[in-house]
C-alpha positions as MATLAB code, in Angstrom:
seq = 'XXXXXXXXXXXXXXXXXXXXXXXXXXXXXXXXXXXXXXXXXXXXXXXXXXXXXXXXXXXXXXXXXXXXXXXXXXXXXXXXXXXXXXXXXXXXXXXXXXXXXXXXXXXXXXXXXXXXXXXXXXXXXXXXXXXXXXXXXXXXXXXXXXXXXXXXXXXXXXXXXXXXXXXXXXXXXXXXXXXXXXXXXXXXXXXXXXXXXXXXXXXXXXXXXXXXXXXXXXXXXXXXXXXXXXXXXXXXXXXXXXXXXXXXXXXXXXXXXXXXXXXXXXXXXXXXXXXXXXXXXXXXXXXXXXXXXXXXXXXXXXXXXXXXXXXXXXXXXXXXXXXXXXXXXXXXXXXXXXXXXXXXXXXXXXXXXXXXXXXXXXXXX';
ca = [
     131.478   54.860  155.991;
     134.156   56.333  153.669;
     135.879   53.040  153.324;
     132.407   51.204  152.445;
     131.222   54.414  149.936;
     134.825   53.729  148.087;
     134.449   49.832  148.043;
     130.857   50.404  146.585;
     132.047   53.414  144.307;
     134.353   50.750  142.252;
     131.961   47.787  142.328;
     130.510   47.387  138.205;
     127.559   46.294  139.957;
     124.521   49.381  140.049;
     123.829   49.514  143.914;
     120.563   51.436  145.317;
     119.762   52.037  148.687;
     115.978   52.952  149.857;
     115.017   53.508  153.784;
     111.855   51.990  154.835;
     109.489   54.647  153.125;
     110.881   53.805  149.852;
     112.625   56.543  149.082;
     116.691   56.545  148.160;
     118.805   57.134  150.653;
     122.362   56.250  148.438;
     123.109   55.646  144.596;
     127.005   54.519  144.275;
     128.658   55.961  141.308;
     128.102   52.885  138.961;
     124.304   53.150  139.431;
     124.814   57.261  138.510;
     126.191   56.274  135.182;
     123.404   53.949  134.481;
     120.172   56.567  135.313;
     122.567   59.316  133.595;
     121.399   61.214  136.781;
     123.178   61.861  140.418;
     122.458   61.239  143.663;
     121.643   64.495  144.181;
     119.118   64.741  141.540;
     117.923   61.130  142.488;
     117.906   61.518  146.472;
     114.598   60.982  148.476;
     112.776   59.585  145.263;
     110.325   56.731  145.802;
     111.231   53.852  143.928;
     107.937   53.715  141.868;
     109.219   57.144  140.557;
     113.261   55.929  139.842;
     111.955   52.889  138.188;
     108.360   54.085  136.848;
     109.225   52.703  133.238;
     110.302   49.279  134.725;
     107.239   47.679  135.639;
     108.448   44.752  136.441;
     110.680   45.832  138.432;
     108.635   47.782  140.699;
     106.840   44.990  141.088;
     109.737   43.092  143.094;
     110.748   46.059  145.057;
     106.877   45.951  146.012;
     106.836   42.254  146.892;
     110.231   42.839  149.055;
     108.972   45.091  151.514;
     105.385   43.253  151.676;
     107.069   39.829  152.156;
     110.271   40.406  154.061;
     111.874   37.906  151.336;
     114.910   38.741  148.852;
     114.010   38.644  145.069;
     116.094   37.547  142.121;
     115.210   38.258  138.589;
     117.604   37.300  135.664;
     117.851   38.892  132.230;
     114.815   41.968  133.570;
     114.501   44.927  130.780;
     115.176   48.100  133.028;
     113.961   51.378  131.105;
     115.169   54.916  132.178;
     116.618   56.822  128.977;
     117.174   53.494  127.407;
     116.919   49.924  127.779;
     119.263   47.860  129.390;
     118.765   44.321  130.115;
     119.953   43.497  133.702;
     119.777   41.007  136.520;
     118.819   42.112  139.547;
     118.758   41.233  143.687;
     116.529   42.424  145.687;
     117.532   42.674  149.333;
     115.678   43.560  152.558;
     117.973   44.580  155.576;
     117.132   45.087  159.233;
     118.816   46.981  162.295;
     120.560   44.918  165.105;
     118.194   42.744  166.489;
     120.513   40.318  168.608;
     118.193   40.665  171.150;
     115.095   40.696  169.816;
     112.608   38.003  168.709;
     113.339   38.022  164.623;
     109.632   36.998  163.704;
     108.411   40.566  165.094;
     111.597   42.471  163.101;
     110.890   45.434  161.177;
     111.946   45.873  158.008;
     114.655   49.107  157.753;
     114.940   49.174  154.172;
     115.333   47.580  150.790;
     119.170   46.923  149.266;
     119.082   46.829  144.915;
     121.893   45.579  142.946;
     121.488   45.867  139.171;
     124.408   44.140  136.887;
     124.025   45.191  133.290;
     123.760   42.077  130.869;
     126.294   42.981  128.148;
     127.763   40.024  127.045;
     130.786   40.216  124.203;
     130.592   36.343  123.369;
     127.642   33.761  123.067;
     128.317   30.110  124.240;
     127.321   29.381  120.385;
     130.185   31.340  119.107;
     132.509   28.472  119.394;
     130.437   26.507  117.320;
     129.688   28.971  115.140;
     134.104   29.323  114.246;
     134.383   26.139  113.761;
     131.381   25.920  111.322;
     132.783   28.780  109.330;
     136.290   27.569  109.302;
     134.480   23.890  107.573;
     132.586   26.059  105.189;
     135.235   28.071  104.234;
     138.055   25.177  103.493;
     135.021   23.153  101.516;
     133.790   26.049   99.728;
     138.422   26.508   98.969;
     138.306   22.792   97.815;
     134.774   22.935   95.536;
     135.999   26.784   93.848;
     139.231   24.891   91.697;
     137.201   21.769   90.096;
     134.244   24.238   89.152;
     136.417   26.971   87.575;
     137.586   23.760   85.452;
     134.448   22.927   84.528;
     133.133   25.942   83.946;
     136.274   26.704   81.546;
     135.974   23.814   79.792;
     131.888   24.243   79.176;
     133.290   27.821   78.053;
     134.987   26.800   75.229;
     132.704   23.610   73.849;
     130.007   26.309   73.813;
     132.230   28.829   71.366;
     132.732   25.237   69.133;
     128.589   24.271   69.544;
     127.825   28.014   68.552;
     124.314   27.988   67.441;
     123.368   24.273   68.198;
     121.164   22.521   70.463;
     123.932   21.729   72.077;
     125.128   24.913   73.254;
     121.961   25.568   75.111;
     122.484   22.974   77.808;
     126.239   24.383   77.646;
     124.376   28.043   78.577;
     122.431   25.929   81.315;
     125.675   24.061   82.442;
     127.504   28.358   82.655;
     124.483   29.858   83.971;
     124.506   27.073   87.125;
     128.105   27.473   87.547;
     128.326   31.060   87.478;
     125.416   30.748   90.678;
     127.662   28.459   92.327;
     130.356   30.183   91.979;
     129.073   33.251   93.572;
     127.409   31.107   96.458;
     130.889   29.914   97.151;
     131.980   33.580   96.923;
     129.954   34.282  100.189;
     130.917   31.381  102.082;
     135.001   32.448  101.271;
     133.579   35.831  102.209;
     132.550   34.966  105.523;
     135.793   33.894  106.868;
     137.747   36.720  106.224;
     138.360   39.315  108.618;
     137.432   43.125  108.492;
     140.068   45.665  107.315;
     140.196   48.361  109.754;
     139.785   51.971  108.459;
     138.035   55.076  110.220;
     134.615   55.394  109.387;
     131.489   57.348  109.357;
     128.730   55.118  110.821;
     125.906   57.337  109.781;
     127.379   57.252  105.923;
     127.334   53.427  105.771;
     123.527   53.546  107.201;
     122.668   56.599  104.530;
     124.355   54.217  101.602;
     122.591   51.199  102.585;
     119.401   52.857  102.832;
     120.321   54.024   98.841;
     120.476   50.474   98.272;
     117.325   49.386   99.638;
     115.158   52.636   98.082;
     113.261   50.873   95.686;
     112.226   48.188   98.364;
     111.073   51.322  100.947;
     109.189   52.729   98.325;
     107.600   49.610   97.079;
     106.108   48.645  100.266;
     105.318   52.242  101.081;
     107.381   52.208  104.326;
     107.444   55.136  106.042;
     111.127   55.910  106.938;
     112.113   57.614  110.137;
     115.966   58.703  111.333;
     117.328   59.578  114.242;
     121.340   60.006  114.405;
     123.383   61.534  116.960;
     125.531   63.994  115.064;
     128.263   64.446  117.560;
     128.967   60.139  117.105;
     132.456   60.258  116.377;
     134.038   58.318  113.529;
     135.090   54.663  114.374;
     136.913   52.142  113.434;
     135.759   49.587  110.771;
     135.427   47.663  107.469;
     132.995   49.324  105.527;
     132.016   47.339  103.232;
     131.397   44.821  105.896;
     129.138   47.226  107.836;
     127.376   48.309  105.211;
     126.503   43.941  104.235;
     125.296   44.229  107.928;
     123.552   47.027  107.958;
     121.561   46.056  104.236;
     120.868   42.493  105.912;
     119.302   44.051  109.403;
     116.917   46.664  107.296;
     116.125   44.185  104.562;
     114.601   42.061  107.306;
     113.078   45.090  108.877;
     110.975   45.302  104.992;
     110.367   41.886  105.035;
     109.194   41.718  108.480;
     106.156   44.822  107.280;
     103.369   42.721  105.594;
     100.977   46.078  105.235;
     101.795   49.165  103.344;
     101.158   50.901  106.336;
     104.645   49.985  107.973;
     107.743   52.294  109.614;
     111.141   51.920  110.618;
     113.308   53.818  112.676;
     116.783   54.120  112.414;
     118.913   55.581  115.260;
     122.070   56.295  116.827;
     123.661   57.045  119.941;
     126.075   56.536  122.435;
     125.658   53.795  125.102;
     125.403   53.532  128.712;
     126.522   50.322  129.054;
     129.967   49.024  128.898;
     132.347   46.422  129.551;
     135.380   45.700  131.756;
     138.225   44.810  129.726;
     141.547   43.835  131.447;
     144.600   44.168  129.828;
     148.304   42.716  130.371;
     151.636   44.972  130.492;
     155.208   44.263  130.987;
     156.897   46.875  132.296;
     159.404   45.343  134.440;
     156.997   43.542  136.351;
     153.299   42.298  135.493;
     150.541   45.188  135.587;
     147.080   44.737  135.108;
     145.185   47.655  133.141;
     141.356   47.783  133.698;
     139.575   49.635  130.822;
     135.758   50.866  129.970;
     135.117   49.848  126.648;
     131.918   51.643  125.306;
     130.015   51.433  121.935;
     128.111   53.498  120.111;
     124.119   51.726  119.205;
     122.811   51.523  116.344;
     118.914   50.767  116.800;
     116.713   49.361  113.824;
     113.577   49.130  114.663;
     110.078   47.780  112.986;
     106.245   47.497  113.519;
     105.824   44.449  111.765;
     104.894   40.610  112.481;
     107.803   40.099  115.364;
     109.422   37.064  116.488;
     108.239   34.130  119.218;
     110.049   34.101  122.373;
     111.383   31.224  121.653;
     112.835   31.716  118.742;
     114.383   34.872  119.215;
     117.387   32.942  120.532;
     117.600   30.744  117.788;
     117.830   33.794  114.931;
     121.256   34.269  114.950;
     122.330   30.168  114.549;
     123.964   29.534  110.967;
     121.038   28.107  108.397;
     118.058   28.816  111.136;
     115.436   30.630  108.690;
     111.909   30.585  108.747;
     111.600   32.417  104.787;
     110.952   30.065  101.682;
     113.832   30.982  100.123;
     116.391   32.205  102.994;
     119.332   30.195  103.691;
     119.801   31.181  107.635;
     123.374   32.850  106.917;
     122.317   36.610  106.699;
     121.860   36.797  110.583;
     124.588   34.640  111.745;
     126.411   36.319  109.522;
     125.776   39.730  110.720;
     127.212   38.364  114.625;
     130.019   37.034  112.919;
     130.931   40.484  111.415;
     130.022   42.914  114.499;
     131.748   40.164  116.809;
     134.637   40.447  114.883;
     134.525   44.486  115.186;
     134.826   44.338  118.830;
     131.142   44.283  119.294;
     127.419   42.431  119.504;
     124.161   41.843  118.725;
     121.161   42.541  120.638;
     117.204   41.762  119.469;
     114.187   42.587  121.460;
     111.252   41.669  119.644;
     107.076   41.601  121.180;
     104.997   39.806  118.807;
     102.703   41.307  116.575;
     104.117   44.728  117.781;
     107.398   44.605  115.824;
     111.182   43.720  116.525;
     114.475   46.074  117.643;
     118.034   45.300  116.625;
     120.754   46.578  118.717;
     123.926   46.726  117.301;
     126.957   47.698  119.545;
     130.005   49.235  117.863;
     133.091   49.866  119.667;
     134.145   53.323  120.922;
     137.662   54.100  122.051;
     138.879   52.570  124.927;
     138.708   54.831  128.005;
     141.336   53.825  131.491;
];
């Protein structure tokens, strides 16, 4: 039983155990980290009670020990003191019945696995590289010629001073100055953060300064909720703070009634990721590592987003605004992706949307 308790203890996996009253009879050390509780405090608890904010949930666990069957559910939101989205299996097990007739065998228990869905790259993000490395070397070609012409319209409007002439000269500077900057942001896009140590909740109070006079337009009530002992991180700042301007703009624009609220919040994270890691040291050693985040959690009651396009938000030039041009979101990714971290969105229309984003902490062995 020790062997199998240490074989479980180092599985990523969250692994429950309930007898056939439905109450827990083992928790391995993964699933502990997850409910931020031990066994101890967890022991001989019904499941409708461990997983009471995970209705769904409940509902399979239910189903198992009516219908004998195992249960599979892919990409479930499990609540306890967050959200998490997992997949889950949902096993029945038996005693020995090698001589017994198996239609007539009683069900012993119910076996849970629960594998937290944190995924640090997108099938899309392939695409999405290669689209940024096109828009950047175009946007490199088109910024030369255009600094010509906009030069040269420079100087014929000093010499038209005063004319008709000069004002379609003003037109011709006025367009290329727009172009210019649009070009601007697409060079902008493909270059990578500069690394300094930074105070997360500073970058969310100055982009919060920026976007004042839209709160107090639409009379949004603002509410925050940091984490003071968040330790500084690792980042671009100015780069965070483009992110962090996007996510809450869209938050505003999101509000269509003057009766709207946002909450900003931060904490650490349950979750984490496995990251392997390569030494030479004579001979080849494999380092496993726990790479956690802290969360950063922007979150709306306004008009929310479809199911089905919820996946589609973060694809380059996928907008549904008049005058959006899809970038701000994909955009966002790109940046957080390249700090080591992701995106998350859950979203219930009508009710309002949530943006997780996941910011690397230290690593921990």
């Amino acid at each position: 039983m020790i062997f199998t308790e240490n074989i479980l203890n180092n599985l990523h996996e969250s692994v429950l155990l309930f007898n056939k009253k439905g109450r827990l009879t083992y928790i391995n050390r993964a699933g502990e980290e997850l409910f931020l509780r031990s066994f101890k405090d967890l022991k001989d608890r019904r499941f409708e009670n461990i997983f009471s904010l995970s209705k769904e949930i409940t509902e399979l666990i239910k189903k198992a020990f009516q219908e004998g069957r195992a249960f599979k559910g892919r990409d479930m939101e499990f609540r306890d003191s967050n959200e998490v989205n997992v997949d889950i299996c949902i096993t029945p097990y038996y005693e020995d019945v090698s001589n017994s007739n198996e239609n007539n065998r009683e069900i012993k228990g119910i076996l849970i696995s629960l594998r937290e869905n944190t995924t640090l790259a997108d099938p899309e993000d392939y695409y999405f590289e290669s689209l940024l490395y096109l828009l950047g070397s175009i946007a490199h070609e088109i910024k030369n010629p255009l600094s010509g012409i906009r030069g040269s319209a420079q100087l014929l409007s000093n010499l038209y001073s005063g004319t008709n002439e000069n004002e379609y000269l003003k037109i011709i500077l006025k367009e290329t100055g727009r172009l210019n900057n649009i070009l601007h942001n697409y060079l902008n896009i493909t270059t990578k953060p500069v690394f300094n140590v930074v105070n997360i909740h500073e970058v969310l109070e100055h982009s919060i300064k920026v976007l004042e006079p839209l709160i107090k337009e639409h009379q949004i009530r603002l509410i925050k909720s940091y984490d003071p002992s968040l330790p500084d991180i690792f980042g671009d700042e100015s780069k965070l703070l483009q992110v962090f301007i996007n996510l809450i703009k869209n938050a505003i624009e999101a509000i269509e009634s003057n009766k709207g609220e946002i909450t900003i919040s931060s904490r650490f994270s349950n979750e984490y990721a496995v990251i392997y890691e390569k030494k030479m040291a004579g001979k080849q050693e494999i380092l496993k590592k726990k790479q956690k985040w802290v969360i950063i959690a922007i979150k709306d009651n306004g008009h929310g987003i479809k199911i089905d396009e919820q996946k589609k938000v973060f694809l380059p030039f996928y907008t549904n605004k008049k005058t959006g041009t899809g970038l701000g979101l994909a955009l966002s990714k790109k940046i957080i992706k390249d700090h080591g971290g992701l995106i998350k969105i859950k979203s219930i229309l009508n009710e309002g949307t949530i943006v997780y984003v996941y910011l690397p902490l230290r690593l921990e062995t």
